[in-house]
PDB file with one MODEL, atoms N, CA, C and O in Angstrom:
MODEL        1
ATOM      1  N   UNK A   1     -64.207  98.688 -37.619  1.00  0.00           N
ATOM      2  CA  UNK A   1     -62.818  98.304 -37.844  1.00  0.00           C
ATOM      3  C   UNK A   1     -62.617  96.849 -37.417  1.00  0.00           C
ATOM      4  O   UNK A   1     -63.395  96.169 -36.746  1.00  0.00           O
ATOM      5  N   UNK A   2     -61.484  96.509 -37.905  1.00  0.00           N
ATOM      6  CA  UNK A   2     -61.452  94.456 -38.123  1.00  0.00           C
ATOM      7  C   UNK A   2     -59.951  94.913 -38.306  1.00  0.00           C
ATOM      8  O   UNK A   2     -59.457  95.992 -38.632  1.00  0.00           O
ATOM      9  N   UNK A   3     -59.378  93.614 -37.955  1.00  0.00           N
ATOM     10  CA  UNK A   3     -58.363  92.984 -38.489  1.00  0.00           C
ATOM     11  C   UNK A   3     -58.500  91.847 -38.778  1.00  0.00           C
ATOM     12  O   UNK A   3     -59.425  91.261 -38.216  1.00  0.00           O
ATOM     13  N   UNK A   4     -57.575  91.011 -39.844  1.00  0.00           N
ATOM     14  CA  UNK A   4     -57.503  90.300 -40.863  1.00  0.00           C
ATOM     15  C   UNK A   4     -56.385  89.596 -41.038  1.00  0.00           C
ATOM     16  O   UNK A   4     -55.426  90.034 -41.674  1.00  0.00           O
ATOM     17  N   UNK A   5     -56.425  88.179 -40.359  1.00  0.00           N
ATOM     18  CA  UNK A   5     -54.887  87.267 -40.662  1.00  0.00           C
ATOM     19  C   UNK A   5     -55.215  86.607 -41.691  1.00  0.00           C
ATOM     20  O   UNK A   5     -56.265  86.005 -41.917  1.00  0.00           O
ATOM     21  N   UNK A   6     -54.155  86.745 -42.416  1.00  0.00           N
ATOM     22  CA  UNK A   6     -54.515  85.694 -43.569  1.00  0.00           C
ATOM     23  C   UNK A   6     -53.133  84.720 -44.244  1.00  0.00           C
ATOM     24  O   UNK A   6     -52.204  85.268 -44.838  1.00  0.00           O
ATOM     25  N   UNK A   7     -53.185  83.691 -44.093  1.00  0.00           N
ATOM     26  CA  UNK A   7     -51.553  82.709 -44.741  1.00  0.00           C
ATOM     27  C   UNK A   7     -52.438  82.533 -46.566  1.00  0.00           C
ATOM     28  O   UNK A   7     -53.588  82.263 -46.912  1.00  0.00           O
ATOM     29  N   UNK A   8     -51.346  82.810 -47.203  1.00  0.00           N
ATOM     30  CA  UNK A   8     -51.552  82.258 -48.321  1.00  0.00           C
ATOM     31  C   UNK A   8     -50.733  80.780 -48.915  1.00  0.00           C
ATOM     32  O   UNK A   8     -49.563  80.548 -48.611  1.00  0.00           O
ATOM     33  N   UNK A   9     -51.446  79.977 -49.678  1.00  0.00           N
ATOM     34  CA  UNK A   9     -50.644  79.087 -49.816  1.00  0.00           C
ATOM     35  C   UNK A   9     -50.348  79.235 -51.352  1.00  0.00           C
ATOM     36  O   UNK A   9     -50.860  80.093 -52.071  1.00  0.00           O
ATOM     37  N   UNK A  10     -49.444  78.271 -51.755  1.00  0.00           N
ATOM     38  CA  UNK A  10     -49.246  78.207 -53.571  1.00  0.00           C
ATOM     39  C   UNK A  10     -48.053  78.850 -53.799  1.00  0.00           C
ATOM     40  O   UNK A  10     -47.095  79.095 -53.067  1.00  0.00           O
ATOM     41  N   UNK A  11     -48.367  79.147 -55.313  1.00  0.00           N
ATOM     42  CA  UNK A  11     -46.732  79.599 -55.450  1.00  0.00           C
ATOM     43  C   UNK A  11     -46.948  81.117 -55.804  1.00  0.00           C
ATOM     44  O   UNK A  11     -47.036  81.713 -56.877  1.00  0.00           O
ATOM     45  N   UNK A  12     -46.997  81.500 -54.522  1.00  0.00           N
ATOM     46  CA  UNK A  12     -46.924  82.844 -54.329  1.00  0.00           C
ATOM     47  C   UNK A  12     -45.513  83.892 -53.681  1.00  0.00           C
ATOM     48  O   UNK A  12     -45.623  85.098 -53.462  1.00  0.00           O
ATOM     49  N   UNK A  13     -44.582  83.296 -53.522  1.00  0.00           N
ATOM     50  CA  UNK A  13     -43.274  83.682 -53.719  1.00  0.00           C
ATOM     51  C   UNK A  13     -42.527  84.062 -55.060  1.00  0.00           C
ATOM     52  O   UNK A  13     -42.933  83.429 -56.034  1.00  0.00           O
ATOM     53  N   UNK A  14     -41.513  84.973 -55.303  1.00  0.00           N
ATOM     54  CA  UNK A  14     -41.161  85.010 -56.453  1.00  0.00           C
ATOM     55  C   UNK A  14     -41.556  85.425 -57.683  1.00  0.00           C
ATOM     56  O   UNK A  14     -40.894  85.294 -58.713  1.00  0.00           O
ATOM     57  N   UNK A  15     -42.952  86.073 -57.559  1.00  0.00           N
ATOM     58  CA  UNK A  15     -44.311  86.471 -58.378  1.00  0.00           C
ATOM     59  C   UNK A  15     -44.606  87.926 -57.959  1.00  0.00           C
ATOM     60  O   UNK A  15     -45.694  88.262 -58.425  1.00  0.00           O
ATOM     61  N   UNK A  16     -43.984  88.974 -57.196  1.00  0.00           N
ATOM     62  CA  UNK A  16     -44.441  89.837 -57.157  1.00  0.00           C
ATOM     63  C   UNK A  16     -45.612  90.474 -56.333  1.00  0.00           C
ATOM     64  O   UNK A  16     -45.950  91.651 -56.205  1.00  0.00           O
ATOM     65  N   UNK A  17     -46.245  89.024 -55.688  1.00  0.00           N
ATOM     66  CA  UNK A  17     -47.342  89.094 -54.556  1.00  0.00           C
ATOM     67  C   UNK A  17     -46.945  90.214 -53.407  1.00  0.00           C
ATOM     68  O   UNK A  17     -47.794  90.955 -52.912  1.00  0.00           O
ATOM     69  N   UNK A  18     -45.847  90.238 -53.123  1.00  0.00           N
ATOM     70  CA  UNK A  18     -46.112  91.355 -51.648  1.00  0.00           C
ATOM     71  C   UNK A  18     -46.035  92.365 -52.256  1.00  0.00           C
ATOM     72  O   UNK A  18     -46.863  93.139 -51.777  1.00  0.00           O
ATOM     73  N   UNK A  19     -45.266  93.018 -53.414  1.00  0.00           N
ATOM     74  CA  UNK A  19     -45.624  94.189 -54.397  1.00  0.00           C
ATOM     75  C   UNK A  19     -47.026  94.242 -54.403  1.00  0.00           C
ATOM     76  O   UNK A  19     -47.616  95.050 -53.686  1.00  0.00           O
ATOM     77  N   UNK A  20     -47.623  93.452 -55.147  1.00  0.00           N
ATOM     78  CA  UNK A  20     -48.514  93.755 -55.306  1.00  0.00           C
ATOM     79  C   UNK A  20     -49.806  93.634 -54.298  1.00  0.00           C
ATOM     80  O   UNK A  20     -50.817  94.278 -54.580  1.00  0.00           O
ATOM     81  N   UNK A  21     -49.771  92.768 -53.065  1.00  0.00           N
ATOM     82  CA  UNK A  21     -50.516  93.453 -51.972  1.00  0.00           C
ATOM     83  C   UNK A  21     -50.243  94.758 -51.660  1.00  0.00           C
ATOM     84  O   UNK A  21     -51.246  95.469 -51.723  1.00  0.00           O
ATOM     85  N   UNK A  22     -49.220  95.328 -51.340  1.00  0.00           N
ATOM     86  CA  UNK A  22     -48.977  96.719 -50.475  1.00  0.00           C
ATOM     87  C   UNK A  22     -49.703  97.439 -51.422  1.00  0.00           C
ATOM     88  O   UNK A  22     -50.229  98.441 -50.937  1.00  0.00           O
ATOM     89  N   UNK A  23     -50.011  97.177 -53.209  1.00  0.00           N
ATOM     90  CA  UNK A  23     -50.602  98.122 -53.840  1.00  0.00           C
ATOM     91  C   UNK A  23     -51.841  98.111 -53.313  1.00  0.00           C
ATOM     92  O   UNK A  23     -52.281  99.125 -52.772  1.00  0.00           O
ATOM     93  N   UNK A  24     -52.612  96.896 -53.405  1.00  0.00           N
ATOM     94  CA  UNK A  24     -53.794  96.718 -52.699  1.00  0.00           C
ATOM     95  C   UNK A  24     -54.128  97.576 -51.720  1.00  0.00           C
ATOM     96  O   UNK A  24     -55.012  98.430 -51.759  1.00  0.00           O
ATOM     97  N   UNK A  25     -53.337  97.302 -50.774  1.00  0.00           N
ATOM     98  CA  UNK A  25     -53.718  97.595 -49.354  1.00  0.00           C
ATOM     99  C   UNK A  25     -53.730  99.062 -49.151  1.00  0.00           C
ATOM    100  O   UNK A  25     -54.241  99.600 -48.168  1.00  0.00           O
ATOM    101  N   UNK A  26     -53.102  99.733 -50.196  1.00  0.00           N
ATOM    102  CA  UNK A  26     -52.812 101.290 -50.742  1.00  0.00           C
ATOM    103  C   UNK A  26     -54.112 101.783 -51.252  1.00  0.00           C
ATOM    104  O   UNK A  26     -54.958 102.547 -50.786  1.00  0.00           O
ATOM    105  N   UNK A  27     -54.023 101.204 -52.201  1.00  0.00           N
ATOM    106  CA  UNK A  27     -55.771 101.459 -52.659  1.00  0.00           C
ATOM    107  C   UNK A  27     -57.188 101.124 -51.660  1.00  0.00           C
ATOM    108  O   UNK A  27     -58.086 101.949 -51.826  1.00  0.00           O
ATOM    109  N   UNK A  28     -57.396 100.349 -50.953  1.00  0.00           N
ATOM    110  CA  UNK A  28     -58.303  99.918 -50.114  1.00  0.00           C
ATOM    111  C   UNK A  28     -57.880 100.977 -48.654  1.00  0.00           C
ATOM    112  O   UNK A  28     -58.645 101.088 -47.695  1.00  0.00           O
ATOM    113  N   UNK A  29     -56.671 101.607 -48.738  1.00  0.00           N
ATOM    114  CA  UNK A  29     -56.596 102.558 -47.030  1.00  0.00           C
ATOM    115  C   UNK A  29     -56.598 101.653 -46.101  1.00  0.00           C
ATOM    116  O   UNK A  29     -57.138 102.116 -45.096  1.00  0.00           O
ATOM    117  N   UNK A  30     -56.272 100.647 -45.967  1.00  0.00           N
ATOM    118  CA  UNK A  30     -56.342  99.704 -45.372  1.00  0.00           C
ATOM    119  C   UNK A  30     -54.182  99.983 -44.605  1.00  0.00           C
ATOM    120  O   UNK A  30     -53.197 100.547 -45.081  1.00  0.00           O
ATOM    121  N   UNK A  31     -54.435  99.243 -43.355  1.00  0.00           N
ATOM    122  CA  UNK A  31     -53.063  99.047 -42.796  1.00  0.00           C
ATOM    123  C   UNK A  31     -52.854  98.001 -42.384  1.00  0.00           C
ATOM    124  O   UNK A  31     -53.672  97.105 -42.177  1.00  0.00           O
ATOM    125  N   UNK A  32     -51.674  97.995 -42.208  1.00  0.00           N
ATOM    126  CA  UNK A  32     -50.858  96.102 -41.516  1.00  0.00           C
ATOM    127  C   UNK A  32     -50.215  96.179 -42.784  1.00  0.00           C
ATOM    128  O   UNK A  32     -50.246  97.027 -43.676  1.00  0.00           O
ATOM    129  N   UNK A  33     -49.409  94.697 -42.603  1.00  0.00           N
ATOM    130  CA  UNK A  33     -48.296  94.518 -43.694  1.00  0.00           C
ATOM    131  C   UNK A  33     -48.196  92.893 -44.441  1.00  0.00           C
ATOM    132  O   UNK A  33     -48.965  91.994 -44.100  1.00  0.00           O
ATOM    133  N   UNK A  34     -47.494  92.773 -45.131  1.00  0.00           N
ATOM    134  CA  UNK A  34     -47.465  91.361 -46.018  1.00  0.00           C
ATOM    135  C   UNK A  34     -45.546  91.098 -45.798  1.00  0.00           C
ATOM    136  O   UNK A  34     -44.530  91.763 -45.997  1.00  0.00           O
ATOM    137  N   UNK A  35     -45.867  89.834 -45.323  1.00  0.00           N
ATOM    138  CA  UNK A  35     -44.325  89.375 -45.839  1.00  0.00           C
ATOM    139  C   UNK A  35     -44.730  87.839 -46.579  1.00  0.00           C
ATOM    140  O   UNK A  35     -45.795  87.298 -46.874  1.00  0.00           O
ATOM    141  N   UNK A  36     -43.225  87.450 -46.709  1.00  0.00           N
ATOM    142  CA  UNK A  36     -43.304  85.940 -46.908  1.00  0.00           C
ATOM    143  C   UNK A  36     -42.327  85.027 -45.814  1.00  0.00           C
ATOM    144  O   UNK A  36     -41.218  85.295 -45.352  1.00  0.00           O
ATOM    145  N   UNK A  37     -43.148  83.933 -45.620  1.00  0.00           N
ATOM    146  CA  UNK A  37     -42.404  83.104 -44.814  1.00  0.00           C
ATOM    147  C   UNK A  37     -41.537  81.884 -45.558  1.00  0.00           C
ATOM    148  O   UNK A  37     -41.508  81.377 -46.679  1.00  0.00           O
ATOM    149  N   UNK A  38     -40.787  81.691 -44.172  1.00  0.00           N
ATOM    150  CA  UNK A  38     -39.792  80.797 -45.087  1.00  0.00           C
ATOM    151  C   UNK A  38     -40.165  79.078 -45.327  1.00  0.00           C
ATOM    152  O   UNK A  38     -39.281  78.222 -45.338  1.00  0.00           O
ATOM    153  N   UNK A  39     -41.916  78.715 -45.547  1.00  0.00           N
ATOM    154  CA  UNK A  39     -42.210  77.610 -46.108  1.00  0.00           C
ATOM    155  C   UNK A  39     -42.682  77.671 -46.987  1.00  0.00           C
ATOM    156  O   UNK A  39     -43.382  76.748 -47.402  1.00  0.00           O
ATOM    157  N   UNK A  40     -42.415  79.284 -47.933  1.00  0.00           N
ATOM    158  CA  UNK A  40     -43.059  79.229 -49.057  1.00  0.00           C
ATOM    159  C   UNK A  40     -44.192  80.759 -48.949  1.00  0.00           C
ATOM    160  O   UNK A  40     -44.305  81.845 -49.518  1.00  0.00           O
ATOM    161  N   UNK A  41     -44.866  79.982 -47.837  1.00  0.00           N
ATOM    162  CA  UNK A  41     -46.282  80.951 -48.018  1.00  0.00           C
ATOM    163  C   UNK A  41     -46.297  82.201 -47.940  1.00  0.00           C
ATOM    164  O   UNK A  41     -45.143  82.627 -47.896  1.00  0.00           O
ATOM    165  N   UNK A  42     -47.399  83.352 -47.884  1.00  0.00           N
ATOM    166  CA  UNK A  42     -47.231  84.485 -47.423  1.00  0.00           C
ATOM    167  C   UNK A  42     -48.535  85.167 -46.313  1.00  0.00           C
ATOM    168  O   UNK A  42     -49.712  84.819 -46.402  1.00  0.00           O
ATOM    169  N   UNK A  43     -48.168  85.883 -45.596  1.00  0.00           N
ATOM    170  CA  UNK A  43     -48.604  85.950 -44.402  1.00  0.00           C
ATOM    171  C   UNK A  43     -49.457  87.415 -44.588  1.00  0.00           C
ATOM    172  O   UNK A  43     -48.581  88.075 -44.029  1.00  0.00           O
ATOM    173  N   UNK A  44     -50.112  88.069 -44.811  1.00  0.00           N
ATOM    174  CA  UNK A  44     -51.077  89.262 -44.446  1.00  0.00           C
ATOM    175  C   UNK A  44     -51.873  89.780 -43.116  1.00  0.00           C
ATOM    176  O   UNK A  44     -52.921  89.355 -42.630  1.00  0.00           O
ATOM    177  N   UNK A  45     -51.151  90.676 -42.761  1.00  0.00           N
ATOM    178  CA  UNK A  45     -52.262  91.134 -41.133  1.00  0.00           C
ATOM    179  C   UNK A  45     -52.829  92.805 -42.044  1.00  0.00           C
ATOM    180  O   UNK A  45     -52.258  93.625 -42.764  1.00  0.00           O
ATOM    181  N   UNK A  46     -53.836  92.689 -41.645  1.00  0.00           N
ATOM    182  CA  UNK A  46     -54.304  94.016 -41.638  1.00  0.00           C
ATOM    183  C   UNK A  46     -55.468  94.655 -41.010  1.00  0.00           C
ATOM    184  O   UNK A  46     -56.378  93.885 -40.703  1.00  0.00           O
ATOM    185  N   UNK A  47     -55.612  95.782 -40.781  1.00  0.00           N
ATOM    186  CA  UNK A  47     -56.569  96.165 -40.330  1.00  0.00           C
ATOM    187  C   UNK A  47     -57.351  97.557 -41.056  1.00  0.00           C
ATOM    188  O   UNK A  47     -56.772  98.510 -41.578  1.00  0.00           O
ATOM    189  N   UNK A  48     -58.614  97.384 -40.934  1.00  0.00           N
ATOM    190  CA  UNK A  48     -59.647  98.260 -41.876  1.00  0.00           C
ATOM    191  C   UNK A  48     -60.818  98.326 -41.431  1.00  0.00           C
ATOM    192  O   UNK A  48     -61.111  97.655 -40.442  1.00  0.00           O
ATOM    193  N   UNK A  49     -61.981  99.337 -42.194  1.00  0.00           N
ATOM    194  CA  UNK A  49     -63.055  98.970 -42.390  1.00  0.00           C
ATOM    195  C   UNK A  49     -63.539  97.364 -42.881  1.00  0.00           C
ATOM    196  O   UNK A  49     -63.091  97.137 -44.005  1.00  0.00           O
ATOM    197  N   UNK A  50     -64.269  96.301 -42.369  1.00  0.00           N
ATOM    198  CA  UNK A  50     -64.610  95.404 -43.080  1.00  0.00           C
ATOM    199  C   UNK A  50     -64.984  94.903 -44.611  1.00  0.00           C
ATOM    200  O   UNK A  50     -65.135  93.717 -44.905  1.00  0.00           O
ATOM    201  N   UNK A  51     -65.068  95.654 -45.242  1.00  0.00           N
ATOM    202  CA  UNK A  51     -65.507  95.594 -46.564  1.00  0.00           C
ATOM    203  C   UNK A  51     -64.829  95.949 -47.585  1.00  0.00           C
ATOM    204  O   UNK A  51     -65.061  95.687 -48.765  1.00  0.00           O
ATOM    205  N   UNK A  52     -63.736  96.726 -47.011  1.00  0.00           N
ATOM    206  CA  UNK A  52     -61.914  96.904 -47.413  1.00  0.00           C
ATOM    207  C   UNK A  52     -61.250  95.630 -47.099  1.00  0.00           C
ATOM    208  O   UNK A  52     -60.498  95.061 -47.890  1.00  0.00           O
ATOM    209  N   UNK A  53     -61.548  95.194 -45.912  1.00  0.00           N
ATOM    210  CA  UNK A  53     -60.385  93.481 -45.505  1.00  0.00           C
ATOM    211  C   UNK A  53     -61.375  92.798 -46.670  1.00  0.00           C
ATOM    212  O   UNK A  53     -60.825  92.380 -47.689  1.00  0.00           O
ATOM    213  N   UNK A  54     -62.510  92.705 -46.565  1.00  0.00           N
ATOM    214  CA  UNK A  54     -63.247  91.316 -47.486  1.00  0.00           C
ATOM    215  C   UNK A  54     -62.884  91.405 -49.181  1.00  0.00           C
ATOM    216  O   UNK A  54     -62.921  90.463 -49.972  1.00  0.00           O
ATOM    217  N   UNK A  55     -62.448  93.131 -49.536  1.00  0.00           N
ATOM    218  CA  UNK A  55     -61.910  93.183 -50.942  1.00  0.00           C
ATOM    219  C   UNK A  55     -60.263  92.485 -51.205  1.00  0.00           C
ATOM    220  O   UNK A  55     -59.754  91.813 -52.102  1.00  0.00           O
ATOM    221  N   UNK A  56     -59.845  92.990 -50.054  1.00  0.00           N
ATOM    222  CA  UNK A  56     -58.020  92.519 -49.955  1.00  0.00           C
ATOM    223  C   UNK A  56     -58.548  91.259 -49.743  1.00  0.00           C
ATOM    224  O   UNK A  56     -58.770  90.790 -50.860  1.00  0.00           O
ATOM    225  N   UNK A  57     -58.823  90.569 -48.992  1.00  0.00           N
ATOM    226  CA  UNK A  57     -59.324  89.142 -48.863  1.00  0.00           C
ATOM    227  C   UNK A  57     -59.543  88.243 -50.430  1.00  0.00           C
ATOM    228  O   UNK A  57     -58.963  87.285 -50.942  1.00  0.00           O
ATOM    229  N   UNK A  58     -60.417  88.913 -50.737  1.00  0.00           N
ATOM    230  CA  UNK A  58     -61.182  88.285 -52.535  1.00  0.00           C
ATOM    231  C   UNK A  58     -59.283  88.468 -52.965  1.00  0.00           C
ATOM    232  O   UNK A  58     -58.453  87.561 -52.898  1.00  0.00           O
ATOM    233  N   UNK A  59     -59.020  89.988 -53.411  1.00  0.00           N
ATOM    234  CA  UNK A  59     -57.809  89.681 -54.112  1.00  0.00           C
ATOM    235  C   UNK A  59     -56.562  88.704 -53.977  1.00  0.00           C
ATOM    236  O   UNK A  59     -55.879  88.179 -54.857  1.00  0.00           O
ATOM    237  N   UNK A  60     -56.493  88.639 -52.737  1.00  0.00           N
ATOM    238  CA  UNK A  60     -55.448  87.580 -51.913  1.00  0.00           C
ATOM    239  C   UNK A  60     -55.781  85.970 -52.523  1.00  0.00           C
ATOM    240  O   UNK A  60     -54.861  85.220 -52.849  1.00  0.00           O
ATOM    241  N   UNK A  61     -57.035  85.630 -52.605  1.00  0.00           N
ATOM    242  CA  UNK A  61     -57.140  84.311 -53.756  1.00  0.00           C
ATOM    243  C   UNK A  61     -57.185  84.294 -54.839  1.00  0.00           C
ATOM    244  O   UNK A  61     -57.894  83.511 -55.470  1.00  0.00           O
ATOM    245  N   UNK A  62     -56.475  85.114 -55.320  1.00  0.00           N
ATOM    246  CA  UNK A  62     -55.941  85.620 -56.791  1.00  0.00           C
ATOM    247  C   UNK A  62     -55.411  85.765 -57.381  1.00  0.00           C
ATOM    248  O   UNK A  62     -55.364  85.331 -58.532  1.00  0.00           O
ATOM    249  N   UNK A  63     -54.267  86.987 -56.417  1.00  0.00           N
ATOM    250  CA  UNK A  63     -53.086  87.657 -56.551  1.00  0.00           C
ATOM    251  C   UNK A  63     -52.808  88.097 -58.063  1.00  0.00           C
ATOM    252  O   UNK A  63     -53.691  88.255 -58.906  1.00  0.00           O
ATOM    253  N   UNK A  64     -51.024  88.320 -58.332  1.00  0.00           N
ATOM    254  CA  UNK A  64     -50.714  89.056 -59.496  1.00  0.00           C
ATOM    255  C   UNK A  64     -51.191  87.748 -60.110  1.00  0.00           C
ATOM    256  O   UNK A  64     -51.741  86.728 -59.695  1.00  0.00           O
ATOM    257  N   UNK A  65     -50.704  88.258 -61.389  1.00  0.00           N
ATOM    258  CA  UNK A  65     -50.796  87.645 -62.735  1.00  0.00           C
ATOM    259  C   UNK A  65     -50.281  86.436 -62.696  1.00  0.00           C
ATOM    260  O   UNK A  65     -51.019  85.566 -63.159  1.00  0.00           O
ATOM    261  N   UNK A  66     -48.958  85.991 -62.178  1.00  0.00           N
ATOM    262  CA  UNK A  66     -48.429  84.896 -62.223  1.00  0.00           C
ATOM    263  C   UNK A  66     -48.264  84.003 -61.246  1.00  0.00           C
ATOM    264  O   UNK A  66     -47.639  82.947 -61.343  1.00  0.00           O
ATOM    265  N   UNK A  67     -48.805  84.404 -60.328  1.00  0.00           N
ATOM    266  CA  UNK A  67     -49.249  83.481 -58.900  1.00  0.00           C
ATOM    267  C   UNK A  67     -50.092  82.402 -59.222  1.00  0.00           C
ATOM    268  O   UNK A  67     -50.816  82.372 -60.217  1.00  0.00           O
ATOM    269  N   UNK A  68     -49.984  81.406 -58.270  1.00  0.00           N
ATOM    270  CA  UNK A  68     -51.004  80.342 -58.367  1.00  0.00           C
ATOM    271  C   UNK A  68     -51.361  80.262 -56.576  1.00  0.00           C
ATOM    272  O   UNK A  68     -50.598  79.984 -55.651  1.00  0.00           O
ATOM    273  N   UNK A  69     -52.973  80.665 -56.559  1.00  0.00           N
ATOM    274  CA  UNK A  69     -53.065  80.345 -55.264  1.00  0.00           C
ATOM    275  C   UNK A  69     -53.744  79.053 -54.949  1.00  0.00           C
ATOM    276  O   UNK A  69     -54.692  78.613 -55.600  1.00  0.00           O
ATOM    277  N   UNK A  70     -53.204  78.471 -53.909  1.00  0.00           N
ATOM    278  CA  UNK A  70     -53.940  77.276 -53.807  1.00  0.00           C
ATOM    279  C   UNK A  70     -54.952  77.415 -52.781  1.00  0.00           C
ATOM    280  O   UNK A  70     -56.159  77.378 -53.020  1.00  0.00           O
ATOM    281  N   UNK A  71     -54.380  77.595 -51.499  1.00  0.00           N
ATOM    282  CA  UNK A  71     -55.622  78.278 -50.415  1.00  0.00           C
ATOM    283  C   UNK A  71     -55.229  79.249 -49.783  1.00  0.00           C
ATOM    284  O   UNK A  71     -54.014  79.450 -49.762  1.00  0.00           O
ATOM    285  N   UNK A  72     -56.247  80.278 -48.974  1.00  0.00           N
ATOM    286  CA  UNK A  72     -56.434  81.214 -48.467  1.00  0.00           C
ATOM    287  C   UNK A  72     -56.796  80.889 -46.697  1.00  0.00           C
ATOM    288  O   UNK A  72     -57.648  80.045 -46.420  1.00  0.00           O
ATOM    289  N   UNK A  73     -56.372  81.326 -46.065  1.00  0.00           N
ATOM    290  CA  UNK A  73     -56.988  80.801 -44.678  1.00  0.00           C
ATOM    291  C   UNK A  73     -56.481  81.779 -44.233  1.00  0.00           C
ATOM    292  O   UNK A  73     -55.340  82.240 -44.283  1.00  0.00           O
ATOM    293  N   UNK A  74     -58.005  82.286 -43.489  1.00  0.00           N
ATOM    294  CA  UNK A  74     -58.708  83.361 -42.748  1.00  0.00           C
ATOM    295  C   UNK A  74     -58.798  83.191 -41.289  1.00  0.00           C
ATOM    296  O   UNK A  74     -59.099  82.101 -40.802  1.00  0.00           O
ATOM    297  N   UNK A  75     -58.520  84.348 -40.493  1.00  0.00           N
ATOM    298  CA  UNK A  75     -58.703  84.346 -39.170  1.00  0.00           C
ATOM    299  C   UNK A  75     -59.106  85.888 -39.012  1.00  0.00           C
ATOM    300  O   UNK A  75     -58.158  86.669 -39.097  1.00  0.00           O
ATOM    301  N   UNK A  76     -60.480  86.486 -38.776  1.00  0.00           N
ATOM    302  CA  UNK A  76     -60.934  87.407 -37.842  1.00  0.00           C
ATOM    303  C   UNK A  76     -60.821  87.625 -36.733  1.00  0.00           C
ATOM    304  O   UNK A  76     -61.283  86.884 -35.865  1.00  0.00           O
ATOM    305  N   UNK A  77     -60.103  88.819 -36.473  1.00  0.00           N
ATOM    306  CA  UNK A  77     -60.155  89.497 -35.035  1.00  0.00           C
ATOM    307  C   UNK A  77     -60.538  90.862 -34.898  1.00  0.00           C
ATOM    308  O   UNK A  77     -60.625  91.633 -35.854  1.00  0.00           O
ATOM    309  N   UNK A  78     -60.817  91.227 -33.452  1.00  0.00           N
ATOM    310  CA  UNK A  78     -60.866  92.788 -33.138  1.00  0.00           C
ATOM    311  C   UNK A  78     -59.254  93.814 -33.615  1.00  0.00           C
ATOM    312  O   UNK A  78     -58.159  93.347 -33.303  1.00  0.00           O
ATOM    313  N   UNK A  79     -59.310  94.629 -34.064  1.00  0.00           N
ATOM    314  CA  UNK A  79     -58.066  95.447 -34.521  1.00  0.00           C
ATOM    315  C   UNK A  79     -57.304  95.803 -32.838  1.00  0.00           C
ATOM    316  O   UNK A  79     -57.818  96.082 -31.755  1.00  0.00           O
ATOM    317  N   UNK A  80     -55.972  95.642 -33.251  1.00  0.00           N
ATOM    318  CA  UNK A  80     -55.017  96.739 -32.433  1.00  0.00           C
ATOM    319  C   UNK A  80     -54.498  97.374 -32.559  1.00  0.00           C
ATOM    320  O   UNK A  80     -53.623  97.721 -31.766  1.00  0.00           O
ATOM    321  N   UNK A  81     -54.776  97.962 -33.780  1.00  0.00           N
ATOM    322  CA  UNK A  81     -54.603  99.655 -33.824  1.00  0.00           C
ATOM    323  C   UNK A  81     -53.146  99.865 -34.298  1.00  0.00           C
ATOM    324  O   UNK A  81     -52.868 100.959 -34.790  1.00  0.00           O
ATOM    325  N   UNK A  82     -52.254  98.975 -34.200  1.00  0.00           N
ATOM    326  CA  UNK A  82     -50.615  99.545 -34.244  1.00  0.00           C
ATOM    327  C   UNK A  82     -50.230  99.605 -35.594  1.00  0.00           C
ATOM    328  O   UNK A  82     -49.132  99.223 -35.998  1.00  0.00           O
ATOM    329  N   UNK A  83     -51.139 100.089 -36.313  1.00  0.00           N
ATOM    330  CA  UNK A  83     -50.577 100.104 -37.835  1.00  0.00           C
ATOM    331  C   UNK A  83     -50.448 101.494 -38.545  1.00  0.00           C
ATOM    332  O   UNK A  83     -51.587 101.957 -38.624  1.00  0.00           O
ATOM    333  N   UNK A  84     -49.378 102.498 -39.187  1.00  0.00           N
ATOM    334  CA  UNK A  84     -49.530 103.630 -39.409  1.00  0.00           C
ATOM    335  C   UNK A  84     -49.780 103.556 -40.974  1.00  0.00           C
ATOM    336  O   UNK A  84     -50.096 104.555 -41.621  1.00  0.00           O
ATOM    337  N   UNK A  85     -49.577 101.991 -41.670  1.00  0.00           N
ATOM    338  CA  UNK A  85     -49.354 102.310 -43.205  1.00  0.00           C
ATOM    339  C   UNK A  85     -49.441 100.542 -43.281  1.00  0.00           C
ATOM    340  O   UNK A  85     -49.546  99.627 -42.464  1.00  0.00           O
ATOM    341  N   UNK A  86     -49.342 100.667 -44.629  1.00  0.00           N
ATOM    342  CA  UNK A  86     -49.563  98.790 -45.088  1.00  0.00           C
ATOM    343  C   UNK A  86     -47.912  98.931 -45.912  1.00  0.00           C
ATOM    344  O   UNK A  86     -47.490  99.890 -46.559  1.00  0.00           O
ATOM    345  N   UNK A  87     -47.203  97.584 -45.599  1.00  0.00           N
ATOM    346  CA  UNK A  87     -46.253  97.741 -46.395  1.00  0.00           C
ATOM    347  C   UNK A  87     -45.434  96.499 -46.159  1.00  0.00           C
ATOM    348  O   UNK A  87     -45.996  95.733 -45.377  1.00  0.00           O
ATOM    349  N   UNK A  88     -44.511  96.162 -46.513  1.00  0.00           N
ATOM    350  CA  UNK A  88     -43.883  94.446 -46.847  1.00  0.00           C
ATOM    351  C   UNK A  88     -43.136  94.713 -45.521  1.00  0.00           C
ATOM    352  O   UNK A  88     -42.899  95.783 -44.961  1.00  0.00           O
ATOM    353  N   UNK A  89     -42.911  93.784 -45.268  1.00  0.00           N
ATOM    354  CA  UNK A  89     -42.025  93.207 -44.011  1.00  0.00           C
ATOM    355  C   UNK A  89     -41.272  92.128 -44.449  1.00  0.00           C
ATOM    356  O   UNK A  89     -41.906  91.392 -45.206  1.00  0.00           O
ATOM    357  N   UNK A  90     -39.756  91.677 -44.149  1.00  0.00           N
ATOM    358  CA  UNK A  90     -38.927  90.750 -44.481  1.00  0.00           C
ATOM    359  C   UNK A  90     -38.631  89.978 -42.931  1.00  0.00           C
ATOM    360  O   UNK A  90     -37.863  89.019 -42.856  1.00  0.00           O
TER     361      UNK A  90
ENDMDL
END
């Protein structure tokens, strides 16, 4: 188990991105949550098996259909456990 900070940059607001992480993070069993912050970007914590964060990871420089990501920046840590579900945060 891992957890997984991740800021996204680009124009990933307004596009459906935290929809469509929580689907992610649904499919992968993975927990923690996605919001967006107020310079634009969007913020991902989660915690998983490693090879579940490194798939949400790949998708996160991707995102939906109409996103443009510009960068991804990663921070690994040990998990703390306080997550019951993956889901958006405001």
């Amino acid at each position: 188990m891992k957890r997984l900070h991740l800021i996204i940059k680009g124009k990933v607001q307004g596009v459906f991105y935290r929809h469509n992480t929580v689907k992610q993070g649904h499919k992968l069993g993975i927990k923690g949550f996605v919001r967006n912050l107020p310079n634009g970007d969007v913020e991902v914590i989660a915690e998983g098996p490693e090879d579940k964060l490194k798939q949400l990871c790949e998708w996160c420089k991707k995102g939906p259909d109409n996103a443009e990501v510009d960068e991804v920046q990663e921070k690994w840590q040990e998990p703390y456990n306080d997550y019951v579900s993956f889901e958006t945060r405001h």
